[in-house]
N, C-alpha and C positions, 0 to 999 in steps of 0.2 A: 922701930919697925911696926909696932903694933898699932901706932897714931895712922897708918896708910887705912885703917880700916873706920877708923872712930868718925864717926857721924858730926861731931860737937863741933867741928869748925863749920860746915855749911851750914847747922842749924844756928849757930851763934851769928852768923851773916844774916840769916834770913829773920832772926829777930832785928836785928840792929835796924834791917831796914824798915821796919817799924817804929821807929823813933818819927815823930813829929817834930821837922825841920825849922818852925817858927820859932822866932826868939819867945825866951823865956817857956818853952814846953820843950819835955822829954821825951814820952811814950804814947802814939796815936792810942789811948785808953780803948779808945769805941773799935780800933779795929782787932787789938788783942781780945777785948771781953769777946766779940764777935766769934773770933777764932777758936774761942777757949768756950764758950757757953753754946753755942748754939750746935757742936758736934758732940759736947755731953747730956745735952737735951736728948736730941735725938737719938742717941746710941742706951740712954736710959727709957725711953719711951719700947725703942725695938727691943729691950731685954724682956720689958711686960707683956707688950702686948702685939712685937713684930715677928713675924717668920719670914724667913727667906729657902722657897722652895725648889728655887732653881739655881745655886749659887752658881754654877758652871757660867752662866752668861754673864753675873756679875763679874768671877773672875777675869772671864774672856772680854770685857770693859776694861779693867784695870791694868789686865795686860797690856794691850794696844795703847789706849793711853801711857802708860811706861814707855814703852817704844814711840811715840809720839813724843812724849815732852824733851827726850832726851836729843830727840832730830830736832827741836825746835830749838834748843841749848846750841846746836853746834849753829844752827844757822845768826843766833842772835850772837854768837860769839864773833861770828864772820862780820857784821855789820860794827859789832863795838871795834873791832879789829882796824876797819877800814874806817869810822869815824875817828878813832885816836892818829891815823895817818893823817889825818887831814885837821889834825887841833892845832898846827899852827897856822895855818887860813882862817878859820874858827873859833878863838881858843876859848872868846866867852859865848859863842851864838851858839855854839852844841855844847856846852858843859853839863846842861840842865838833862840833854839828851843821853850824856853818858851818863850819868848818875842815873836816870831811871833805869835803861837798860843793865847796868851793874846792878843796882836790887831787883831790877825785875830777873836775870840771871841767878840770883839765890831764890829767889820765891820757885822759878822755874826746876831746879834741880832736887830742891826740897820737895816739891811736889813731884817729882819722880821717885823719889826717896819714899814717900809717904805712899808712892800707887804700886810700886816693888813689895813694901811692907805690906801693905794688905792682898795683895797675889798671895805671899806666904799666909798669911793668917787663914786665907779662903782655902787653898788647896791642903792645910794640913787640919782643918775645919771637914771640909770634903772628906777627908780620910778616916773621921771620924763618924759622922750623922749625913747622908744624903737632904735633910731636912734640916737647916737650922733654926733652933728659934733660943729665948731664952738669951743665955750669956753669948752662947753661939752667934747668934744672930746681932749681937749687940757688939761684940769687938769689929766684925770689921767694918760696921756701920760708925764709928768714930772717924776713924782716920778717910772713908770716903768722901763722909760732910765735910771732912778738913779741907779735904782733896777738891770739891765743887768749890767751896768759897777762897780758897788760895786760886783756883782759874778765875773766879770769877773775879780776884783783884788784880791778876795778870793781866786780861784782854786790856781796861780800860788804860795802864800803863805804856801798854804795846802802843795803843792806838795813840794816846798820847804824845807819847816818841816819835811818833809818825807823824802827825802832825806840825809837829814842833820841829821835826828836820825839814819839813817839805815848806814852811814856814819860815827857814833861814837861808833852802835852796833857791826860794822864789824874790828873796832880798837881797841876792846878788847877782849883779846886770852881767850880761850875756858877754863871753868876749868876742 
């Protein structure tokens, strides 16, 4: 009962799909270090020398965005839905398509996961210091860098996908 709540299976997806597909390699190294170093850069940089004087607006980002990623989950689900309808017309011209759209659906819901998290960390921050700086200022500044560079390996996935379907649509003649 208690597994309905546990986080470790989307997050255990959303790593996988950082594995580097090419024979003989495991783990995209460069896009974990990325992931991993460059949101504890900055959340150690903001604990010295950042303040954040207005979080409300930050919060009011991370909200929307929440609500944002999660309408964008139902809509990519709708397209993987109707591409696996159609995998025996297809079944190797869009394979590469569902696989992206399947990791990019865990990077997407992780990254809701991760904009939910920091709403709480903001608003229970809020209730403590109208000012944050310091450690304050430093927790939810992690998980946001997380949050920009997991979008920012979203889009070009997205676009990818798209490509690559309208690249198998236009390879099949008209009936």
């Amino acid at each position: 009962m208690t597994d309905r709540f546990s986080p470790w299976g989307l997050l255990g997806r959303h790593l996988a799909s950082l594995r580097d597909h090419r024979p003989g390699r495991t783990w995209d190294w460069t896009a974990l270090a990325v992931l991993l170093v460059v949101p504890t850069a900055a959340a150690v940089v903001m604990g010295f020398v950042g303040t954040i004087t207005m979080p409300a607006g930050w919060f009011t980002g991370v909200a929307l965005l929440t609500g944002g990623l999660i309408g964008s989950f139902s809509y990519i689900a709708g397209l993987r839905m109707k591409l696996a309808e159609r995998e025996s017309t297809f079944p190797d011209g869009e394979a590469q398509i569902r696989q992206y759209l399947d990791e990019t659906v865990a990077h997407i819901l992780t990254a809701a996961y991760v904009s939910a998290l920091t709403a709480i960390i903001l608003v229970v921050e809020m209730n403590l210091n109208r000012r944050l700086d310091g450690l304050l200022a430093s927790l939810p500044t992690w998980p946001s860098v997380y949050l920009l560079l997991l979008i920012t390996m979203i889009l070009p996935r997205l676009f990818h996908a798209y490509e690559e379907l309208n690249d198998v649509l236009r390879s099949v003649p008209p009936k």
